[in-house]
Phi, psi and omega in degrees: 000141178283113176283322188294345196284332179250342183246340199114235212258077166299344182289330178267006180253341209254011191263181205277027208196353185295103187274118168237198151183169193207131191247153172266098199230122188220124172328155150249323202232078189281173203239333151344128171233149150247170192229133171266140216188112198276117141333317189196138154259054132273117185296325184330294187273120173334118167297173184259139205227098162275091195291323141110037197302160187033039182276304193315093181296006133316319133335298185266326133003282183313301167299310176301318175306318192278000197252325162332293179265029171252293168319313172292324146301327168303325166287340173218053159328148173229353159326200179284143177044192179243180167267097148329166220299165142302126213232087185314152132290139201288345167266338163231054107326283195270355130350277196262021184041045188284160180240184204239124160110336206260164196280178197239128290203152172244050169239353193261323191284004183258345159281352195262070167266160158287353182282000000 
């Protein structure tokens, strides 16, 4: 995996003096299914594992609303100090030709899926 494709300058994110957080958001009861798909009846070989994350549109509904209030818990943190800007992963910033500070589309946020 490219780290730079989601944070940038990992040496300044990822470093030992570095302050992040990271708040989480997951569907619980998605309508989505994957699939697993056996390759060989070689025990050997890796099935092939398709998670198919957000095929529902229901699902991606779903997701924007929680990535929405996720954002929003972030806007009013009550923790230490405050949270700095939202920090796009930079391929898909320029995928969607986000700007830093501009509002976020719910088609760019139905891309940061795990899929």
């Amino acid at each position: 995996m490219d780290v730079s494709q989601f944070i940038g300058d990992s040496s300044l994110f990822l470093s030992p003096a570095a302050r992040n957080i990271q708040i989480c958001a997951n569907p619980v009861l998605p309508h989505s299914e994957g699939e697993l798909r056996l390759q060989s009846a070689d025990p050997a070989v890796h099935p092939d594992i398709r998670m198919n994350y957000l095929t529902d549109p229901h699902d991606r509904k779903v997701m924007v609303a929680i990535l929405r209030r996720a954002f929003d818990i972030a806007r009013h943190w009550a923790g230490e100090g405050h949270l700095g800007p939202w920090i796009a992963p930079p391929v898909l910033a320029a995928k969607h030709k986000y700007e830093e500070g501009t509002i976020l589309s719910d088609e760019f946020l139905a891309s940061l899926d795990c899929g």
